[in-house]
N, C-alpha and C positions, 0 to 999 in steps of 0.2 A: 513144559507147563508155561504159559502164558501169565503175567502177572503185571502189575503196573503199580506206582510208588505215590502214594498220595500223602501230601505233606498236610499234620496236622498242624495249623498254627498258633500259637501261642504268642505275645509280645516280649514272652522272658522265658521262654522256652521252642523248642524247635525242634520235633522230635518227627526223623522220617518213620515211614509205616509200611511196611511191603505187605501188600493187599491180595489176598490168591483169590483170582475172579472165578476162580472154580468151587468156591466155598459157597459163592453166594447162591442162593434163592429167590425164586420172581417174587417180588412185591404182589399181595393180592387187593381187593377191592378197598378192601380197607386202613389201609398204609401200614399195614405191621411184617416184618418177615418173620421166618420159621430160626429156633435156636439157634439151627443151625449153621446161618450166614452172621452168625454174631461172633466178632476178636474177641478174643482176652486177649487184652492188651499185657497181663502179668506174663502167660505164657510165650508170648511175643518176644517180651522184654529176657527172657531166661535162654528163649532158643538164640538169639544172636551170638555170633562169634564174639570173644574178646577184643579182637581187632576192628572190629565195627565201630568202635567208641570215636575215634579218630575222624572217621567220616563222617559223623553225627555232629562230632566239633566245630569240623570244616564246612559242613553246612550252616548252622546256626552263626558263625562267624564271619559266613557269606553274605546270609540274609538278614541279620541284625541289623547292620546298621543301614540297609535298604530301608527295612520299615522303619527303623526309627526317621529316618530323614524323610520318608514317605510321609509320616503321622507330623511330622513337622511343616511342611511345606503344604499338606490339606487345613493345619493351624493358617498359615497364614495367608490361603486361598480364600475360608472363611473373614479372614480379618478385613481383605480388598471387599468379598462380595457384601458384607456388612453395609460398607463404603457403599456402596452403590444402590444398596438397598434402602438404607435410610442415611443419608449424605451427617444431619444432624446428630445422628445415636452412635453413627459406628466408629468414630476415630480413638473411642476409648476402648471400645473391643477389643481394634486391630494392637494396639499398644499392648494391653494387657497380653492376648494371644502369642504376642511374640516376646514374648519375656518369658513365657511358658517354653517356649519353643527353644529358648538360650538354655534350658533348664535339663533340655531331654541329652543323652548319653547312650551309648551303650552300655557304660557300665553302671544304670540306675538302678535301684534296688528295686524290687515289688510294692514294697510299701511307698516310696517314691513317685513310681509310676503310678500307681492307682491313686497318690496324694493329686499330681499332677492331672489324670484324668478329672477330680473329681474338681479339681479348681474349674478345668473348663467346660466342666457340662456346668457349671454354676454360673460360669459367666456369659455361656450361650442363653443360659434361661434368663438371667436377667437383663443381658439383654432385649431378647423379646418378648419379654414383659414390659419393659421402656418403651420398647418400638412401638407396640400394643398402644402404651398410652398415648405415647406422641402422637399417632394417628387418630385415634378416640376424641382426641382433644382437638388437632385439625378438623375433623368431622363436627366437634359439637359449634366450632368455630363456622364453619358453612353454614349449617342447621341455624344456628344465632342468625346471620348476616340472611339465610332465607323467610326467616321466619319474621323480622323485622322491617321487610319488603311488602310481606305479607299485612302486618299489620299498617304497614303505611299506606297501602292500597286501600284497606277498610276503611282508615280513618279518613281518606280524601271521599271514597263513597258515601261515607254517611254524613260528611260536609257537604258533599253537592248535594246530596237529596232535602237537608235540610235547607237550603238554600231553596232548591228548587220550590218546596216546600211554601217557603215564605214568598216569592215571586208569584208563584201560584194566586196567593191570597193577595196580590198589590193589582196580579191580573184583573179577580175578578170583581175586586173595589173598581178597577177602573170602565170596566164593562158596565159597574151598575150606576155611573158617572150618566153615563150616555139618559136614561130616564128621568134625569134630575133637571126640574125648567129652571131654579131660580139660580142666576148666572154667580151668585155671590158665593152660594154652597156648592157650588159644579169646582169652584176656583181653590176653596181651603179641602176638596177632597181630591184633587188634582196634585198641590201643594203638597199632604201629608204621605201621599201614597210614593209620589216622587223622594220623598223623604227617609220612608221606608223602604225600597228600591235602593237607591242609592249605599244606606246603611249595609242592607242586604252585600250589596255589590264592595262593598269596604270591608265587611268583616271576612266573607270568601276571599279576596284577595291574602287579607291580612293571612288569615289559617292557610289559604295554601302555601304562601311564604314562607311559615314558621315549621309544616310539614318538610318541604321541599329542603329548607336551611339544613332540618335534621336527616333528612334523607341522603342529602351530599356530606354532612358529615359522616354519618354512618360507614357511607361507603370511600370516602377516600380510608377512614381507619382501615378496614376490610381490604381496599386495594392496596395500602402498604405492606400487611400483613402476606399478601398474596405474590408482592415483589420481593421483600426476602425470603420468602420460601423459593420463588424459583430463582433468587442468584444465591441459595443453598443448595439448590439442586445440579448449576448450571457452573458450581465450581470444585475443584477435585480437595476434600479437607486438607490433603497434605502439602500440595505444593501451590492451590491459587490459580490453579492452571483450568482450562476449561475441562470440566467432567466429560466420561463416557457417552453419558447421553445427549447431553449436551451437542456433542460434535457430532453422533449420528444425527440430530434433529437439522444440522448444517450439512452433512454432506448428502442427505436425504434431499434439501431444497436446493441443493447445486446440480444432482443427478433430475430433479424434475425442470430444471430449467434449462438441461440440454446445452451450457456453458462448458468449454474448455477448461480442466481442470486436473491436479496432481495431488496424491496423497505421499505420502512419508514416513515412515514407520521407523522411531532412531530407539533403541537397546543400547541399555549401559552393558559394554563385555565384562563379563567376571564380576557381574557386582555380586551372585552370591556368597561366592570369597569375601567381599566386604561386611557382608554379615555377619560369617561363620566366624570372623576374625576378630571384629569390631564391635559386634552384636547390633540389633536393629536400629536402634537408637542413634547409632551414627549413620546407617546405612537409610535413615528418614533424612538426617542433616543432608546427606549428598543427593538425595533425590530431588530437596528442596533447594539447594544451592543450584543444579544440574538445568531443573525448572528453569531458576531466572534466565540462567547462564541463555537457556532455550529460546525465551521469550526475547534476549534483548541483541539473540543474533537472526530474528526475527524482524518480518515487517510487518507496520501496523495492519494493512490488510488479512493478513494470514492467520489460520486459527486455530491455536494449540494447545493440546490435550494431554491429560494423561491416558490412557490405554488402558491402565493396568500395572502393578507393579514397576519394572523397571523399564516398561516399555511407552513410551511418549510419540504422539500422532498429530504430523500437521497437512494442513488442507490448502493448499496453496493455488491463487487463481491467475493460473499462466500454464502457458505450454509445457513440452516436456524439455525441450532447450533450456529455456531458461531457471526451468525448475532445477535443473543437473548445474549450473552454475550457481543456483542460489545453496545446493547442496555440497557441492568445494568449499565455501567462503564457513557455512555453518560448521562444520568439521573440523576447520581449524578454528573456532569459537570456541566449541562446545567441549575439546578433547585439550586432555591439558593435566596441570595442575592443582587439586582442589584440598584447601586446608579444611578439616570435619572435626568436629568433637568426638573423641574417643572417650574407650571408657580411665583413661588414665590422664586424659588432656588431650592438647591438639594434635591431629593426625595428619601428615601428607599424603594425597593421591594422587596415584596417575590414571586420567581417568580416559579411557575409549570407547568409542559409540560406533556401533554397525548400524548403515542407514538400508532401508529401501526405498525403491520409490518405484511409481507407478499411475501412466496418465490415464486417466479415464478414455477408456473407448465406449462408443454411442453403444449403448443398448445393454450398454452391464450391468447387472444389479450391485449392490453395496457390498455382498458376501465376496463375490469373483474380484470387485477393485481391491478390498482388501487383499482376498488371499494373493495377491500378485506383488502388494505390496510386500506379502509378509515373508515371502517367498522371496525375493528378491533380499530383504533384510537379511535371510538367514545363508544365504547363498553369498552375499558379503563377509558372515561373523565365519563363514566354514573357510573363505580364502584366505585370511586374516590369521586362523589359528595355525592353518599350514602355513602361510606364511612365518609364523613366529615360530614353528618347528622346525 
C-alpha cells in the first residue's frame, strides 16, 4: 500500500499522521468530499503501536525549536522591514519585537505563547496605525504647502487685474486729454492721472512684495520640513549610517554614469550568538559601535550603509586593486575587541567580519553586482569557518 506522512502542525504540539492515499476520494465541483476520505483522528490515535510514542517525541523535539527560532527571526525580519518602511515609526517596533523574541522558548507554556502572539499582533497594529497617521499627516502637510501656492496665485491674479483695472481708467483719462484746447486743463488732467498711475504702480509693487515675502516664507518652512524627512530617510535609525535606500539611489547614479567602481558587502560572523547570549539590546550596542568603527576606517569619499541586520555595504570609487588594499587595512580596523553593554554590565567581544567585494563590470544591473558581492562575502565567512575547524 502506498501511503505518505503529512505533518500536522501545531506551535505546542507535533503530531505525525500517516495518511492512506487509498482512503481518499476525488473532490467534486463543489469542494466537499465523500465520508469516506475523512480520518478519525481518535481511531488513528488507538491503532498506533506503543512504541510510536518515542518517534513522535523525536520529531516534535526536532522541530520545536526550528519554529520557534523560525517565528523568532520573521520577529525580527519584521522589526528591519519596519525600518525601512517608515525610517521615523519603526525603531520602537523593531525594539519592542525583539524583547518578544528574548521571550520565546521551547519550553513556553500555551498560555505564554498565545500571551506573546497577542503582544505582537498588537504591536504590528499599532504600529500601522502610526504609520497610517504619519503619512496622513505628511500628506495633509503637501496638500497645505499646495494649496497655499494656490491661493498665492489667486491673490497675485486679482492684484493685477485690479491694477490693470485702474490703468485702464488713467488710459482713458488720458485719451480724452487729447480733445481738451485749453492748455491749463490739458496740464492738471495730465498732472492727476500721472498721479494715479504712479499710485497704481506703488501699491502693485508694494502687494506683490508682501505676497512674494509670504510666499518665500511659506516655502522655505515646507523646504525644511521636506529635508528632514529625506535625511530620516537617507539614514539607518540604528547606527547613523546611510539607509538602504539611500545607497541604492548612489549606486543607481554610479551604474548610470558608466564610472569605475566597487562594492563591499562586510557581515558580522556569529553575531547571532551575540544575541541569543546577550539579548538584542547588546547586540544594537555592537552594531552601532561596529558602524562607527566602519565609518572611520573609511574615506570621506566612500559610502556606507547598512544593508540590513548585521550586514553593512560600501561603495567605493576606485578599481578593483585598490579596492582589495583598501579592504586589508579595513579588516584590521574593524575586527577586534568591542566592550558592549550586557544585560549584567559591560561585555568583551571578539569581533570578526567576512568581506566581499566585487567591481562593477560595464553593462550589469544592480541585482548581478550585488549578488557577486554577496557571494563572494559568503565564500569568505565558508573559508573562515573551516578554517577555525
Amino acid at each position: 500500500m502506498n501511503s505518505r506522512r503529512v505533518f500536522c502542525l501545531n506551535i505546542t504540539l507535533l503530531l505525525p499522521i500517516k495518511f492512506d492515499a487509498e482512503c481518499t476520494h476525488e473532490v467534486g465541483t463543489t469542494g466537499t468530499a465523500s465520508k469516506a476520505g475523512m480520518i478519525s483522528l481518535k481511531k488513528y490515535l488507538e491503532s498506533q503501536p506503543a512504541d510510536s510514542a518515542p518517534a513522535m517525541e523525536r520529531a516534535e523535539g526536532d522541530l520545536l525549536p526550528a519554529v520557534i527560532d523560525a517565528y523568532g527571526s520573521a520577529l525580527m525580519e519584521m522589526g528591519n522591514s519596519s525600518l525601512e518602511a517608515c525610517p521615523g515609526m519603526g525603531d520602537e517596533l523593531k525594539r519592542n519585537l525583539a524583547e518578544f523574541k528574548t521571550e520565546l522558548s521551547t519550553g513556553m507554556s500555551t498560555v505564554a505563547l498565545a500571551t506573546t502572539n497577542t503582544g505582537v499582533r498588537d504591536q504590528i497594529r499599532g504600529w500601522g496605525r502610526g504609520t497610517a497617521r504619519h503619512f496622513q499627516q505628511k500628506a495633509r502637510e503637501v496638500k497645505e504647502m499646495l494649496l497655499m501656492m494656490a491661493r498665492t496665485a489667486e491673490s497675485v491674479g486679482a492684484r493685477d487685474q485690479r491694477c490693470a483695472g485702474q490703468i485702464s481708467e488713467v488710459t482713458e483719462r488720458l485719451k480724452a486729454i487729447a480733445s481738451l484746447d485749453d492748455l491749463t486743463q490739458i496740464r492738471t488732467s495730465i498732472e492727476k492721472s500721472a498721479t494715479e498711475l504712479k499710485s497704481s504702480i506703488d501699491r502693485m509693487t508694494a502687494e506683490g512684495k508682501a505676497v512674494l515675502d509670504h510666499l518665500k516664507e511659506q516655502v522655505a518652512t515646507y523646504q525644511t520640513k521636506l529635508e528632514e524627512a529625506e535625511q530620516i530617510a537617507s539614514r539607518d535609525a540604528l547606527t547613523g549610517l546611510s539607509s538602504r535606500l539611500y545607497f541604492e539611489t548612489q549606486l543607481e547614479k554610479r551604474l548610470a554614469a558608466k564610472t569605475p567602481f566597487c562594492v563591499a558587502i562586510v557581515d558580522i560572523d556569529r553575531f547571532k550568538k551575540v544575541n541569543d547570549d546577550h539579548g538584542h539590546m547588546t547586540g544594537d550596542d555592537l552594531l552601532k559601535q561596529f558602524g562607527t568603527e566602519l565609518r572611520s576606517a573609511c574615506r570621506s569619499t566612500d559610502v556606507i550603509g547598512r544593508w540590513g541586520g548585521d550586514e553593512f555595504i560600501l561603495l567605493l570609487d576606485c578599481g578593483l586593486a585598490e579596492a582589495e588594499a583598501q579592504m586589508v587595512r579595513l579588516r584590521k580596523w574593524i575586527c577586534g575587541s568591542y566592550t558592549v553593554h550586557g544585560k549584567t554590565g559591560e561585555v568583551k567581544l571578539r569581533v570578526d567580519a567576512s568581506v566581499g567585494l566585487a567591481e562593477r563590470a560595464m553593462g550589469e544591473a544592480m541585482k548581478e553586482l550585488l549578488a557577486r558581492a554577496d557571494a563572494a562575502m559568503y565564500e569568505e565567512k565558508a573559508a573562515g569557518r573551516t578554517k577555525a575547524a
